[in-house]
DRENDO-232196 format. One line per 8 residues: number of its first residue (from 1); for each residue z, x, y of C-alpha. Coordinates in nm, 3 decimals. Example, Ala and Ser with C-alpha at 12.3 -4.5 7.8 and 13.67 -1.06 7.14 Angstrom:
2
1	0.780,1.230,-0.450 | 0.714,1.367,-0.106
//
This chain:
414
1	-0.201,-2.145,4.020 | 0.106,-2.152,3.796 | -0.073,-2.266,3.494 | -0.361,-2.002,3.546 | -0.036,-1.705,3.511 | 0.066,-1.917,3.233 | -0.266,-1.885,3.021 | -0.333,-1.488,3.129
9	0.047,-1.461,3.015 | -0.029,-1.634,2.675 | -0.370,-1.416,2.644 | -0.172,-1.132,2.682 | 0.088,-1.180,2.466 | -0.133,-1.275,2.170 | -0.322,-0.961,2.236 | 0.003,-0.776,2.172
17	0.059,-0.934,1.857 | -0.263,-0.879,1.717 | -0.227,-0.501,1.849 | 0.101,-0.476,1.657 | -0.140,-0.604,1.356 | -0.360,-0.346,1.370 | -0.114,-0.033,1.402 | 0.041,-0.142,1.104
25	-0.309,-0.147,0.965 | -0.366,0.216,1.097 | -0.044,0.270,0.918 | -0.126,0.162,0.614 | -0.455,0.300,0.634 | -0.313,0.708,0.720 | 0.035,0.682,0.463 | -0.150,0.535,0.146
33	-0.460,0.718,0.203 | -0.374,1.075,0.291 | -0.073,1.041,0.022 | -0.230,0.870,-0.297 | -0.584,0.715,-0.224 | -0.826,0.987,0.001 | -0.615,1.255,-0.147 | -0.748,1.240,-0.498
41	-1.081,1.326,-0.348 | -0.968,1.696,-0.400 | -0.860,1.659,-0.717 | -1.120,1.830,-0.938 | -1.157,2.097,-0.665 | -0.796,2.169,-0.722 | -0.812,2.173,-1.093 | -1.105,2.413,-1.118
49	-0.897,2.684,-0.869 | -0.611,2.632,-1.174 | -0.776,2.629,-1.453 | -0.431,2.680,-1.617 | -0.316,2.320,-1.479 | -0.401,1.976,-1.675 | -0.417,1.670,-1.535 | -0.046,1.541,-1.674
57	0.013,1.822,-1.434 | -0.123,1.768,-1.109 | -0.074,1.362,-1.116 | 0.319,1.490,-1.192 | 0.342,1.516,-0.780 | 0.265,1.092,-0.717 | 0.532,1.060,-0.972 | 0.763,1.275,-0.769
65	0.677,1.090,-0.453 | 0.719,0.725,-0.582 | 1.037,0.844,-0.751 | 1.115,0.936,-0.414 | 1.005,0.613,-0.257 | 1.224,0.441,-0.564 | 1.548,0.649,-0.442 | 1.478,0.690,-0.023
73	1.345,0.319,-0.015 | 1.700,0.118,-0.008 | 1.866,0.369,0.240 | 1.566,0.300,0.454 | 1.562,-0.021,0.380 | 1.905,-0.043,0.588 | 1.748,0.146,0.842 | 1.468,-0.090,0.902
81	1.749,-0.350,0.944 | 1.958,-0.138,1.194 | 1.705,0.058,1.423 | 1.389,-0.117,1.316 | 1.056,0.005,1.208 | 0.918,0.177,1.529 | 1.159,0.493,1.513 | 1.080,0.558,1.140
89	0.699,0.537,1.229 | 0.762,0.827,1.430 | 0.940,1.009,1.236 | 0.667,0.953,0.952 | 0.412,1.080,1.130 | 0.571,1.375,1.248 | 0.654,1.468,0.882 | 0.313,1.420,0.758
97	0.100,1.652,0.996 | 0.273,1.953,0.894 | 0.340,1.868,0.519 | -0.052,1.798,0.534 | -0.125,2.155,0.661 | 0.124,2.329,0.490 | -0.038,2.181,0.152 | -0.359,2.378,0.234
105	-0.175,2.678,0.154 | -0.012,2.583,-0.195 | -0.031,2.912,-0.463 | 0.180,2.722,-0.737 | 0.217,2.378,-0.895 | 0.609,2.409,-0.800 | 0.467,2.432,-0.381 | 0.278,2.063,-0.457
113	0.565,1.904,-0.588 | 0.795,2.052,-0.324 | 0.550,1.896,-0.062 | 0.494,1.542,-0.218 | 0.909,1.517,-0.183 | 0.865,1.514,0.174 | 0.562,1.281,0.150 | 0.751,1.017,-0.001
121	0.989,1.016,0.281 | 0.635,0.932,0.488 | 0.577,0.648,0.238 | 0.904,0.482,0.324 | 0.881,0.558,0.710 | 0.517,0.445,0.765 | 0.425,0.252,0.431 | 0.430,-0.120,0.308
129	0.748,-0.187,0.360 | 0.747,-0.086,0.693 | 0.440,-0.246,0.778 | 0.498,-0.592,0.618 | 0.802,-0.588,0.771 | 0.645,-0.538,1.121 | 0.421,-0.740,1.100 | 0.648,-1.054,0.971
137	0.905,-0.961,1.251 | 0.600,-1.078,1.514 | 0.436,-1.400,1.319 | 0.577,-1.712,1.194 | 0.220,-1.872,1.207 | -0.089,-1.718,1.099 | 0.179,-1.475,0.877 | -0.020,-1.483,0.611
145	-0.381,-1.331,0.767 | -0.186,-1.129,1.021 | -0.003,-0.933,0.660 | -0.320,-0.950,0.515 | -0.502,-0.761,0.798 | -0.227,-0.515,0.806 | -0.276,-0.486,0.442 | -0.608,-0.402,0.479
153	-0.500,-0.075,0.563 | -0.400,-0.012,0.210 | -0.740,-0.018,0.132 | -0.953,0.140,0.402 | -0.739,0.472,0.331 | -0.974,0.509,0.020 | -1.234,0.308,0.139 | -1.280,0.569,0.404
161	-1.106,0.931,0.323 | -1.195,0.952,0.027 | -1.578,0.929,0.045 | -1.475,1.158,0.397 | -1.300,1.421,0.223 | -1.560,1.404,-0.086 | -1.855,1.471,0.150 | -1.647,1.769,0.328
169	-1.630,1.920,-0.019 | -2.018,1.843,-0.108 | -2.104,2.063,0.261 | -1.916,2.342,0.133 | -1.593,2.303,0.281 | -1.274,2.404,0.067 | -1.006,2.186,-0.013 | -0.784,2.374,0.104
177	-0.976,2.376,0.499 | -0.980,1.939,0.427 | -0.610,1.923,0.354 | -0.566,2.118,0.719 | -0.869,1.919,0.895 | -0.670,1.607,0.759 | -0.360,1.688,0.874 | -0.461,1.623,1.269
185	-0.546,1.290,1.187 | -0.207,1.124,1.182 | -0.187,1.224,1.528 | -0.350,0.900,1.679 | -0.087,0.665,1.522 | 0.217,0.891,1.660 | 0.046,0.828,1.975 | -0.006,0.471,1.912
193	0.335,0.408,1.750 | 0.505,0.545,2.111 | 0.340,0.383,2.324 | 0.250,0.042,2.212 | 0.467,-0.051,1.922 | 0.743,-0.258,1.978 | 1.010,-0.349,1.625 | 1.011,-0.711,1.759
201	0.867,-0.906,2.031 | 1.196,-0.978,2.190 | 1.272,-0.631,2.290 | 0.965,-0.671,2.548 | 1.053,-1.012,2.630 | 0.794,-1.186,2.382 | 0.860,-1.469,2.108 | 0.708,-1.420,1.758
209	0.348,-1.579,1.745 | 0.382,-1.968,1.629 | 0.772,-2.016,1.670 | 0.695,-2.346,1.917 | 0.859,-2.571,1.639 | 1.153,-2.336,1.620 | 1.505,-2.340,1.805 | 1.571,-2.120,2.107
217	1.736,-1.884,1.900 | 1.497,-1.837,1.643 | 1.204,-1.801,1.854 | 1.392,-1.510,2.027 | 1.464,-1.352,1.673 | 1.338,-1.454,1.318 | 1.553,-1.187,1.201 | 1.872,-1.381,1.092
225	1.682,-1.667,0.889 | 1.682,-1.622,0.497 | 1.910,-1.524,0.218 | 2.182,-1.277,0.206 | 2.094,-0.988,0.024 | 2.325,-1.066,-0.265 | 2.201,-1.433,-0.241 | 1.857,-1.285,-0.308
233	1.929,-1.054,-0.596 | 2.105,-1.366,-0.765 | 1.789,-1.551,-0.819 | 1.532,-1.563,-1.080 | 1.239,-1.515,-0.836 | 1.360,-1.186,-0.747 | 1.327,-0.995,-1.040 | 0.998,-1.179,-1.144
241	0.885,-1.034,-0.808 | 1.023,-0.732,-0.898 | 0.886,-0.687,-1.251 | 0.552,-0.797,-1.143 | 0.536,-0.579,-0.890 | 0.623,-0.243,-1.117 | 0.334,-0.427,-1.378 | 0.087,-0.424,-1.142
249	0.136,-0.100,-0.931 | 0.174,0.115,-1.232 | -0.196,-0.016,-1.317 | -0.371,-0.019,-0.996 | -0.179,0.313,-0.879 | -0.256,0.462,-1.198 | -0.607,0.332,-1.193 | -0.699,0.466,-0.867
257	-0.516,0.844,-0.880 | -0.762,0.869,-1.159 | -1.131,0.697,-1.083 | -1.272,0.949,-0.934 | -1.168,1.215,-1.236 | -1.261,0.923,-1.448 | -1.597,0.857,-1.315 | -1.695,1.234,-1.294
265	-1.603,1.219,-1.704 | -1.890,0.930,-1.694 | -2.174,1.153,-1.553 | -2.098,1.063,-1.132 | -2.118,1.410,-0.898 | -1.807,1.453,-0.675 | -1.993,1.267,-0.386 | -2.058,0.944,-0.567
273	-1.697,0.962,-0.766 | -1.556,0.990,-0.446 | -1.735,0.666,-0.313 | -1.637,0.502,-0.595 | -1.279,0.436,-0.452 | -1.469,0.270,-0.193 | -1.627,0.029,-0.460 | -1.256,-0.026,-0.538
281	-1.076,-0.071,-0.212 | -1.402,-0.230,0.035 | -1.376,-0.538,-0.242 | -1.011,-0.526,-0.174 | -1.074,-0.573,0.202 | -1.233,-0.871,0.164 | -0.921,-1.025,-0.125 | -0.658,-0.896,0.102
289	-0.789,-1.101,0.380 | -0.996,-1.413,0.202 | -0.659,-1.443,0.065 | -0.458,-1.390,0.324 | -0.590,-1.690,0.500 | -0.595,-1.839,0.199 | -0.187,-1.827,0.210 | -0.137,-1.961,0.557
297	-0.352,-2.315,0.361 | -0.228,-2.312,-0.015 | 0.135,-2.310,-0.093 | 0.278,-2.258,-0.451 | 0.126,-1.981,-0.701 | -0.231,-2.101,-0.753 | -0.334,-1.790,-0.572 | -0.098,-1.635,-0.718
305	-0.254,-1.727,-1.065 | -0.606,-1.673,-0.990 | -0.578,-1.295,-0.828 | -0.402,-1.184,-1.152 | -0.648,-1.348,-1.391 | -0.959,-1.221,-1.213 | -0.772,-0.867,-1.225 | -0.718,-0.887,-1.619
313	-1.108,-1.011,-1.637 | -1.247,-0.704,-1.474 | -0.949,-0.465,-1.691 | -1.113,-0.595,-1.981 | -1.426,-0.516,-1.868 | -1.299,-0.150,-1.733 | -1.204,-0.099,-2.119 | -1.569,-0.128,-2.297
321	-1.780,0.014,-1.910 | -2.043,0.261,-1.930 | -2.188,0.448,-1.608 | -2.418,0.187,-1.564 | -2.144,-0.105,-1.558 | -1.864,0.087,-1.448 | -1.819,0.004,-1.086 | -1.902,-0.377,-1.140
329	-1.585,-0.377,-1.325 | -1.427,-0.135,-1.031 | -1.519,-0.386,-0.779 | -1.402,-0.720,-0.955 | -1.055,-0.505,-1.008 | -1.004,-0.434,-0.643 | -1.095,-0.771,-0.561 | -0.858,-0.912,-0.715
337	-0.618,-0.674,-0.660 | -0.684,-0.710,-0.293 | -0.551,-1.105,-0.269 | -0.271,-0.994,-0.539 | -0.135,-0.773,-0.278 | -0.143,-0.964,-0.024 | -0.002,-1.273,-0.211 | 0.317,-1.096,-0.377
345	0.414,-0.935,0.017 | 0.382,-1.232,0.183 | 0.591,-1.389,-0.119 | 0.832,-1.158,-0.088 | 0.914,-1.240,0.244 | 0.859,-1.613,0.281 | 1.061,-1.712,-0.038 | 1.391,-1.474,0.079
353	1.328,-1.450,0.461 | 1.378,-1.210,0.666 | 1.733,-1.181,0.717 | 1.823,-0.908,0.499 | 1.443,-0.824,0.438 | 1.499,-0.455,0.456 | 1.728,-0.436,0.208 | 1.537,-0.674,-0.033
361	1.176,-0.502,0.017 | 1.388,-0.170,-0.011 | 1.543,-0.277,-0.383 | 1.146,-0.441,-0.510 | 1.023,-0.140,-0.364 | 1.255,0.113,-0.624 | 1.091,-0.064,-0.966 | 0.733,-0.075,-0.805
369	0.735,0.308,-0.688 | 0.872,0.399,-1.037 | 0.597,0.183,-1.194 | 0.296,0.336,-0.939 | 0.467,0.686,-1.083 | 0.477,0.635,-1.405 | 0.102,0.461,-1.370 | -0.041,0.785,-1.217
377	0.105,1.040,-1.448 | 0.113,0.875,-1.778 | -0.255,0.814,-1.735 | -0.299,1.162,-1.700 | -0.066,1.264,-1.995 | -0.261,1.011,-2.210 | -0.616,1.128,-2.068 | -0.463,1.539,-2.191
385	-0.330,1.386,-2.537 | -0.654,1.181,-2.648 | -0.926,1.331,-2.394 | -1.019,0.998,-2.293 | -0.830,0.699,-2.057 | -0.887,0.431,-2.306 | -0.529,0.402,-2.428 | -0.447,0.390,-2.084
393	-0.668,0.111,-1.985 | -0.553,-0.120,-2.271 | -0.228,-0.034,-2.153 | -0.327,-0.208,-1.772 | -0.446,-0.468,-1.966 | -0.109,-0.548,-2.140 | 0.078,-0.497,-1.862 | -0.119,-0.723,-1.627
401	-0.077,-1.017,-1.882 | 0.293,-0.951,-1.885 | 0.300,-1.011,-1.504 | 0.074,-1.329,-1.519 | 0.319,-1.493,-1.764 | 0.611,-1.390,-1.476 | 0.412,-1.550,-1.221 | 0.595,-1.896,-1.370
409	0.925,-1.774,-1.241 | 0.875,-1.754,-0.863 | 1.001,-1.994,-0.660 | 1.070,-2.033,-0.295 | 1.442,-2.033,-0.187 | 1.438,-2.068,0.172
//
């Protein structure tokens, strides 16, 4: 009798970790997707109301928000560490419902950029950080797929409201009406986040999934193994993280703020520009997870290696695409892109720990949201100065190879 409560005990706690998986996923899904990915949808719909407004102009607000992220991302960072990540969920959501309605009601350029301030406070409450963090706080074993399922979230927020919000607009329905339809949707993870999610399994009397090898103490908290933050910052692998990370956002952030503007310049309607983010991020589902397993099997940077390389490949071929090549080059991008991601989190964690993991993501995470920035509006700046993105893509290119040569310098220190 006592080892049939034992098993419905286990069943039940591993169903609890895997539904701590896939909040984060939600949460991934709603913060990158209604703030950067889904939201470009709109875009063009936008620009033709303001006429008066290029392109530099309107992809000036992601700047402002990963700026934000950049600034708001250590102090948070702290935060996660002190009241952990269920609170700031929360308070994410409840920022982004209202911010989300109120932007269906923008008369200015000034109104946008005053709105995507308080969206990058939703980024740092309810984004990757937060997420990775979660997620890492309930796994030792299995980390690797359980980050890269949460991950997946990343993805399915263009994957899904983008081709959403693009066939609103194709049935006649006004931007403005989608940004307020939209804004409701955050309301299932606030509901979610209260009632299920936990900041680690202690707090409801469960152990982190896999800690059976582990002392008493560390199965009852992974939270004090790893380097000190200033032990962190010290190393080598740190800023190679670091710089790779700022590479590679500002081309895949900048990339995807401007496909679906990109593809309408190649001859697509707004519907099938719109589903071309999906030809970006559903390929990224499947590298984000492949790869994610792939982690838990293959340690050093082979992975590492082979994400970045496949990513250059289809940059390359992104450079010379037509319409009739264009989204065989999208796909082998987000493929790659997809393991990438997943790789450099989970190395971000495993070679520091998570002792002062806030604080660590937090300082990575002020580079990479100035490089997604930068990515986003300097594409548009050079798509206004030489009416085409073709400067901008050989730019990806460079930068890509400068974070495949940095791959060399990470090395695991706990």
């Amino acid at each position: 009798m006592q080892s049939i409560s034992t098993a419905s005990k286990n069943t039940s706690s591993k169903r609890m970790h895997w539904t701590i998986v896939f909040i984060a996923m939600l949460s991934l899904m709603l913060s990158n997707g209604l703030v950067f990915t889904g939201i470009t949808a709109f875009d063009s719909a936008i620009l033709a109301e303001f006429p008066d407004w290029s392109r530099g102009d309107l992809k000036l607000r992601e700047l402002i928000t990963l700026v934000g992220v950049g600034i708001l991302a250590p102090i948070f960072g702290i935060l996660i560490d002190k009241v952990g990540v269920r609170a700031l969920m929360i308070v994410g959501c409840l920022i982004l419902m209202p911010t989300y309605y109120a932007y269906g009601y923008v008369e200015n350029i000034g109104h946008i950029y005053i709105l995507h301030i308080f969206l990058s406070i939703v980024m740092v409450c309810c984004g990757l950080n937060v997420g990775v963090i979660l997620v890492s706080n309930w796994f030792v074993k299995h980390r690797g797929t359980a980050i890269g399922i949460a991950i997946l979230g990343t993805s399915l927020g263009g994957a899904v409201l983008a081709p959403l919000f693009g066939y609103w607009l194709s049935e006649g329905i006004s931007w403005r009406q989608g940004f307020q339809y939209a804004s409701i949707i955050p309301f299932i993870l606030l509901v979610l986040t209260i009632l299920l999610v936990r900041s680690k399994p202690s707090v409801i009397g469960l152990k982190p999934y896999g800690t059976e090898n582990y002392s008493q103490q560390s199965q009852d908290d992974l939270s004090n193994h790893g380097l000190e933050y200033g032990e962190a910052i010290r190393t080598r692998s740190f800023w190679a993280i670091t710089v790779i990370a700022m590479c590679t956002f500002y081309t895949l952030m900048g990339l995807q703020a401007n496909l679906v503007l990109h593809l309408q310049d190649l001859g697509f309607d707004i519907q099938s520009a719109s589903a071309g983010l999906s030809v970006l991020f559903l390929p990224a589902l499947v590298g984000k997870f492949i790869f994610g397993v792939f982690a838990d099997r293959f340690e050093g940077n082979k992975l590492f290696y082979g994400n970045i390389i496949m990513m250059l490949i289809g940059l390359v071929a992104l450079i010379v695409s037509s319409q009739a090549t264009v989204m065989y080059s999208i796909g082998l991008i987000g493929f790659a892109w997809g393991g990438f991601y997943t790789i450099l989190q989970l190395n971000a964690v495993n070679n520091f720990g998570l002792k002062a993991s806030g604080k660590i993501l937090g300082t990575i995470t002020i580079l990479d949201a100035i490089g997604a920035g930068l990515g986003i509006y300097l594409t548009g700046v050079i798509f206004d100065v030489y009416g085409s993105y073709y400067y901008a893509f050989i730019i990806y290119a460079v930068l890509c190879t400068i974070a495949l040569l940095l791959i060399s310098q990470v090395k695991k220190h706990v």
